[in-house]
C-alpha positions in Angstrom: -7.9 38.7 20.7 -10.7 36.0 20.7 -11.3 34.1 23.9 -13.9 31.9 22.4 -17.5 31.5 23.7 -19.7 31.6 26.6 -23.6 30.5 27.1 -25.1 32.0 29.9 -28.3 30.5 31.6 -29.8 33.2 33.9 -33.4 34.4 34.4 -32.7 37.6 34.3 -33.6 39.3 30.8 -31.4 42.4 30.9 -27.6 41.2 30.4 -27.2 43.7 27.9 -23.8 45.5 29.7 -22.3 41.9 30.4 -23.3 40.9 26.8 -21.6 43.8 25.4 -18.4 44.3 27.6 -17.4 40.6 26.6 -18.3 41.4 22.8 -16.8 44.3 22.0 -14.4 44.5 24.3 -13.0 40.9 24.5 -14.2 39.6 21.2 -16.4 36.7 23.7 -19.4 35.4 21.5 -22.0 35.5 24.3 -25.4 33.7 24.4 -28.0 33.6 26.7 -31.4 31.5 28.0 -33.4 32.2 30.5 -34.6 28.8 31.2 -33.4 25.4 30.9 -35.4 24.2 27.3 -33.5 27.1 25.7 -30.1 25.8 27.3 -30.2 23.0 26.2 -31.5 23.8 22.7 -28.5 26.1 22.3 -25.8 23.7 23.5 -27.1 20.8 21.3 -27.5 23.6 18.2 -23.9 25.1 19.1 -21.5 23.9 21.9 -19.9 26.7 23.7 -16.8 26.7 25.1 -18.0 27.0 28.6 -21.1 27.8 30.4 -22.5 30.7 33.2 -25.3 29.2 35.4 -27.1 31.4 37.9 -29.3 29.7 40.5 -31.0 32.9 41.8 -34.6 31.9 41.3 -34.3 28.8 39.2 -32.3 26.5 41.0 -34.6 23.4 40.4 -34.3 24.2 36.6 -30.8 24.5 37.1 -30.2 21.4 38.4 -32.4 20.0 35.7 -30.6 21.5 32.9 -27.3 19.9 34.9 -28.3 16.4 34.7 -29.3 16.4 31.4 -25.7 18.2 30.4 -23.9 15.3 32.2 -25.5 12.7 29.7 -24.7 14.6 26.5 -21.7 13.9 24.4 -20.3 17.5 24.9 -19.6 18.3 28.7 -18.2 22.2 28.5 -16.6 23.4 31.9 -19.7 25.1 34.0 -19.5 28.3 36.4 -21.6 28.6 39.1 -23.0 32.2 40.1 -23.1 32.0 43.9 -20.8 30.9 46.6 -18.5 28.1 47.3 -21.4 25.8 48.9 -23.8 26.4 45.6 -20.6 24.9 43.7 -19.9 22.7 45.1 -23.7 21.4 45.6 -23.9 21.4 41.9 -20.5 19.9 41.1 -22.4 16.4 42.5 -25.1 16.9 39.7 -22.4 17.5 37.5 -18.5 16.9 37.3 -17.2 19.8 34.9 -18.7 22.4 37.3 -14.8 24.2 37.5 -15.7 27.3 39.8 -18.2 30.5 41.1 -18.6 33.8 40.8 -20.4 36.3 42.5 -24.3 36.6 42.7 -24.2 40.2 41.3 -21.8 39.2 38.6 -19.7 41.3 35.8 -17.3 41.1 32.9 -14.6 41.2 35.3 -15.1 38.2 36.9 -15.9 36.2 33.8 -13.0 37.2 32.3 -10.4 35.0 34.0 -12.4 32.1 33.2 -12.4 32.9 29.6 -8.7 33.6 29.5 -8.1 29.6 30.9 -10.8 28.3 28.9 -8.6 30.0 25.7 -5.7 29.1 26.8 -7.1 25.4 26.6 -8.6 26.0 23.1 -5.3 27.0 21.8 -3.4 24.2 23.3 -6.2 21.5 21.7 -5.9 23.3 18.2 -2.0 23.5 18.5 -2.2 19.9 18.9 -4.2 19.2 15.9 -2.4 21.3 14.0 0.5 18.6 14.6 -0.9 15.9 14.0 -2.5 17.2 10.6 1.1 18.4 9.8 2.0 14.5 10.7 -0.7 13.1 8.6 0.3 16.0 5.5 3.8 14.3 5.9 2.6 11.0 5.8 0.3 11.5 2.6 3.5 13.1 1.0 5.4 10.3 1.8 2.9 8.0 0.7 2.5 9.6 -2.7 6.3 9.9 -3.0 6.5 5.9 -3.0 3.7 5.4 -5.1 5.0 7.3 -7.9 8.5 5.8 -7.3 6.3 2.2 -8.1 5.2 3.5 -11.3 7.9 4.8 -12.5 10.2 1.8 -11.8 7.7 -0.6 -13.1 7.1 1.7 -16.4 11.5 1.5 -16.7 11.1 -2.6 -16.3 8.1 -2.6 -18.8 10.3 -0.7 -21.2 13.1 -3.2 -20.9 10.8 -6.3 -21.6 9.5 -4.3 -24.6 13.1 -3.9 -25.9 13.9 -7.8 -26.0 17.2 -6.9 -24.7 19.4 -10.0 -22.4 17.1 -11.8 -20.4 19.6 -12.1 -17.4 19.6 -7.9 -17.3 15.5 -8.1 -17.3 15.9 -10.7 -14.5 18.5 -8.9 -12.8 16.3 -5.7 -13.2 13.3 -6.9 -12.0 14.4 -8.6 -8.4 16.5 -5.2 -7.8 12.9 -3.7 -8.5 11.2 -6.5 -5.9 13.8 -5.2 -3.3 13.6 -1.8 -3.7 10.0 -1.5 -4.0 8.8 -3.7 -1.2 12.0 -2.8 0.7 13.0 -5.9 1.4 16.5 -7.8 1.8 16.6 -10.1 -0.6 14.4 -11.7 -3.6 15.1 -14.4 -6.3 13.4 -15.6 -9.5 13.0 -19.9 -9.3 12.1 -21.2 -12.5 10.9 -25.1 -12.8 12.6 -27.8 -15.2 9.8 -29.6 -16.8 11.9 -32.8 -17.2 13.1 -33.6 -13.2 10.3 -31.3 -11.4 12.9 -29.2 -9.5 13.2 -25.4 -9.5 16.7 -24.1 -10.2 17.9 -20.3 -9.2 17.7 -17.8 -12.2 18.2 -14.3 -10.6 18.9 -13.5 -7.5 19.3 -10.0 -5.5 20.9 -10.1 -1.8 21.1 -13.9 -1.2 25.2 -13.7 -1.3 27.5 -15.9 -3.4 27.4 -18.3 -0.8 24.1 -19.1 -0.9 23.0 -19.0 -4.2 25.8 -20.6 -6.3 23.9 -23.4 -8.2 21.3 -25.9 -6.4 18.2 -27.4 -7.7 15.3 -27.3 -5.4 12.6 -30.1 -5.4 8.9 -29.3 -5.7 7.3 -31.1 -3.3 7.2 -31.0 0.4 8.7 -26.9 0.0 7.5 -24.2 0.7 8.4 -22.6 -2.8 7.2 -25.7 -4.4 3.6 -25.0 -3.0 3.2 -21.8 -4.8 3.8 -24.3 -8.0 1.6 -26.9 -7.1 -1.4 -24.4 -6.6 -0.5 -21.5 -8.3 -1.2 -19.1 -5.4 0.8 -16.6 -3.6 2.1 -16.8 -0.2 2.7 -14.7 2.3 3.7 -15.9 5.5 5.5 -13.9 8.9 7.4 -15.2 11.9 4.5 -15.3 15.2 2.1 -17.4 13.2 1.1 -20.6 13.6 3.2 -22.0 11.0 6.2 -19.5 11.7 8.0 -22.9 11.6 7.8 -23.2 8.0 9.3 -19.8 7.3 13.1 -21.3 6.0 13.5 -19.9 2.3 15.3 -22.1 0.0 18.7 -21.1 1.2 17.7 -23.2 3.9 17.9 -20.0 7.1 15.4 -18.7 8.9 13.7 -15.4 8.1 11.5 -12.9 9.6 8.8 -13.0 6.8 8.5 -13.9 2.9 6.3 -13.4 -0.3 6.5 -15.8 -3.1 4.2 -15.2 -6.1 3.9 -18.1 -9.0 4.8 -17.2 -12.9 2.5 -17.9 -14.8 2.6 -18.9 -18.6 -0.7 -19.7 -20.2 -2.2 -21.2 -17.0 1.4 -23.1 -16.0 3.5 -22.1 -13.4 7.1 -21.6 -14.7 8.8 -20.9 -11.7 8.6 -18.5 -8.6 9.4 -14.8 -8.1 9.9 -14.0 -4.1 11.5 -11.8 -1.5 12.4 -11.9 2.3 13.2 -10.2 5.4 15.9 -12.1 7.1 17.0 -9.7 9.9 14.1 -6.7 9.7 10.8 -7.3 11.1 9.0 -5.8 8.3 5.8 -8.2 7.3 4.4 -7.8 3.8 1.4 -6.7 3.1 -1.6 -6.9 0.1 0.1 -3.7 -1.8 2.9 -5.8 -1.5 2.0 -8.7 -3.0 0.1 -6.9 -6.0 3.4 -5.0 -6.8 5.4 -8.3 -7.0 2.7 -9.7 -9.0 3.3 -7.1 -11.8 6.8 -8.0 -11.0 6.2 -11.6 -11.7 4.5 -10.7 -15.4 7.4 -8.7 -16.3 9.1 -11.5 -15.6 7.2 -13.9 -17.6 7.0 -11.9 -20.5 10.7 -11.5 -20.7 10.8 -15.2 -20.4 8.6 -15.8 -23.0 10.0 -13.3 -25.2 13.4 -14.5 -24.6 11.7 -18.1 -25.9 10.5 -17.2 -28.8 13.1 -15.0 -30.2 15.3 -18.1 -29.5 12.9 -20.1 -31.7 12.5 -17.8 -34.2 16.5 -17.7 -35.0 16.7 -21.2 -35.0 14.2 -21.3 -37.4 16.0 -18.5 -39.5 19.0 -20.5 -39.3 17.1 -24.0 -40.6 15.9 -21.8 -43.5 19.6 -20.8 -44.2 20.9 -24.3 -44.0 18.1 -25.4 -46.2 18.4 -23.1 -48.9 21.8 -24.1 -48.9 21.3 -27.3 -49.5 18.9 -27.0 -52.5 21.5 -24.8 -53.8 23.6 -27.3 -53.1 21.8 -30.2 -54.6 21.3 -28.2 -57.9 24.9 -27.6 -58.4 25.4 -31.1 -58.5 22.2 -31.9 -60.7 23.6 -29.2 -63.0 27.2 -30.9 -63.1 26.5 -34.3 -63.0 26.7 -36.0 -66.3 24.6 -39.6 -66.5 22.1 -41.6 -68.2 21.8 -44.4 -65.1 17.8 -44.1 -64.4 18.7 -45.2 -61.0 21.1 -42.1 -59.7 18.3 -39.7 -62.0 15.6 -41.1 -59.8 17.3 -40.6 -56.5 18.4 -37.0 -57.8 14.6 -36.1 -58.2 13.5 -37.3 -54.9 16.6 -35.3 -53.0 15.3 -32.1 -54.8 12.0 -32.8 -54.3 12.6 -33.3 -50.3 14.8 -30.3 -50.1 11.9 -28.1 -51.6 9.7 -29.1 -49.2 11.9 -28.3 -46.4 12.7 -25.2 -47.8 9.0 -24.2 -47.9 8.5 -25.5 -44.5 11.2 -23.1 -43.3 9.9 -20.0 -44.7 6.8 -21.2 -43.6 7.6 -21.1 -40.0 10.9 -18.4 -39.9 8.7 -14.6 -40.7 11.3 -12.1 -41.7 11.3 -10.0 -39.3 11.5 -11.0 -35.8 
């Protein structure tokens, strides 16, 4: 059983039985100095865990060594070798001074000191050991979430990829927003070019109430801001302009995060999420997660877009192909020699070749 360590400052040079009764028999590291520079070199080299000071013959040095103690960073608990006036004389110099032994000390009388001083020790390591079991806990947690972030953005990237229904993606992705930023609600706003107002196009949490169709006007909103600069914004209740926080439902909440989407440098719409009842703010981690949210988003969008396109496109191609089959049958049945219905025939096939080309042109085969 360890009880630590001890320095002993003492003139006297023989403290070889006290030296190794506390060693061997109470596993004490002991050292000793038999004047004040060595003290104080050993403290400042290795702080023990408390400190013997005998008077007998160097008091002056004593009380030296004492001051200069009290102004260090590490203040061990001091026992004075004397009687109850000599500690208390030197607990003035300095405040750890915790009690006295006799002149003609031993082991013995050590030995109670140690056992406190240990029973300290082990108290102050008990309590780290907590609170690096806390922190361990903590990290775990922390690590837990972060992979749960990865893994539900690589599911959502995987669902763009596929070019599966758009509404899923968009239903997928502000699930995502509330799961990952644990928040109550979140919605995707996209903007309509032709009357400047964003309309709801996903929603997660805002209620049937609530979100069942209305168009939202850019300016003079707080949603519409994010449009009109094409920042983020990320705003909490005790702010200066916690007056502001009413998301587009038109209540109150406790804090919000709106991020733009962003297609080839114009904002399409907004992707956001709030706390209405917890007082959760959102932070930068946050607001990066929702931005890789908010690409998802706009690829699917875009993706969505284009395959849209490219089927129109295939289905011009069809329509025109059937019409220059069309256009032949009759060439191939008709029966005339007026120049006039002859001319117009060559011009109709002529025009129906070109849009046939211009179809293929811009339909690939393969979408």
């Amino acid at each position: 059983m360890t009880y630590g360590s001890i320095m002993i400052l003492d003139a006297k040079s023989n403290l070889f039985t006290v030296r190794v009764a506390l060693e061997q028999r109470y596993d004490i590291v002991v050292s000793h100095a038999e004047d004040a520079t060595q003290a104080l070199e050993l403290v400042r080299n290795s702080p023990p865990d408390q400190i013997l000071v005998n008077p007998d013959g160097i008091e002056i040095e004593v009380t030296q060594f004492l001051t200069q103690l009290a102004q260090m960073d590490t203040k061990p608990p001091v026992i004075v070798a004397g009687d109850a006036s000599i500690e208390d004389e030197f607990r003035l110099v300095y405040a750890h001074v915790v009690g006295h032994v006799p002149s003609t000390y031993n082991e013995e009388d050590l030995l109670p000191f140690c056992q406190r001083q240990r029973s300290t020790r082990t108290g102050k390591l008990r309590s780290m050991a907590l609170a690096e079991r806390a922190a361990l806990v903590q990290a775990n947690q922390l690590l837990e979430r972060r992979v749960q972030e990865v893994m539900t953005l690589h599911q959502i990237g995987k669902a763009v990829a596929s070019l599966t229904d758009l509404d899923a993606i968009l239903a997928r992705i502000v699930e995502a927003a509330v799961f990952l930023l644990r928040a109550e609600e979140s919605s995707i706003m996209l903007l309509d070019p032709e009357t400047n107002e964003l309309y709801l196009r996903s929603q997660k949490g805002l209620g049937e109430k609530h979100a069942r169709g209305f168009n939202l006007k850019v300016q003079d909103t707080l949603i519409g801001s994010v449009v009109q600069s094409g920042r983020p914004v990320r705003m909490e209740r005790g702010t200066s302009e916690d007056t502001r926080l009413k998301v587009v439902t038109g209540y109150l909440v406790n804090a919000l995060l709106y991020v733009p989407l962003t297609l080839r440098g114009q904002v399409i719409g907004v992707l956001g999420v709030a706390n209405q009842t917890a007082h959760r703010a959102f932070d930068g981690h946050d607001q990066r997660l929702m931005e890789a949210l908010a690409d998802y988003a706009v690829l699917a969008i875009e993706a969505a877009r284009q395959h849209k396109e490219l089927k129109r496109l295939r289905q011009d191609l069809a329509v025109a192909h059937t019409v220059a089959a069309a256009v032949e049958e009759i060439n191939g049945r008709l029966v005339t020699e007026d120049p006039d219905i002859l001319s117009a025939l060559r011009r109709i096939r002529g025009a129906v070749h070109i849009l046939v080309r211009m179809a293929e042109t811009e339909a690939p085969a393969d979408v």
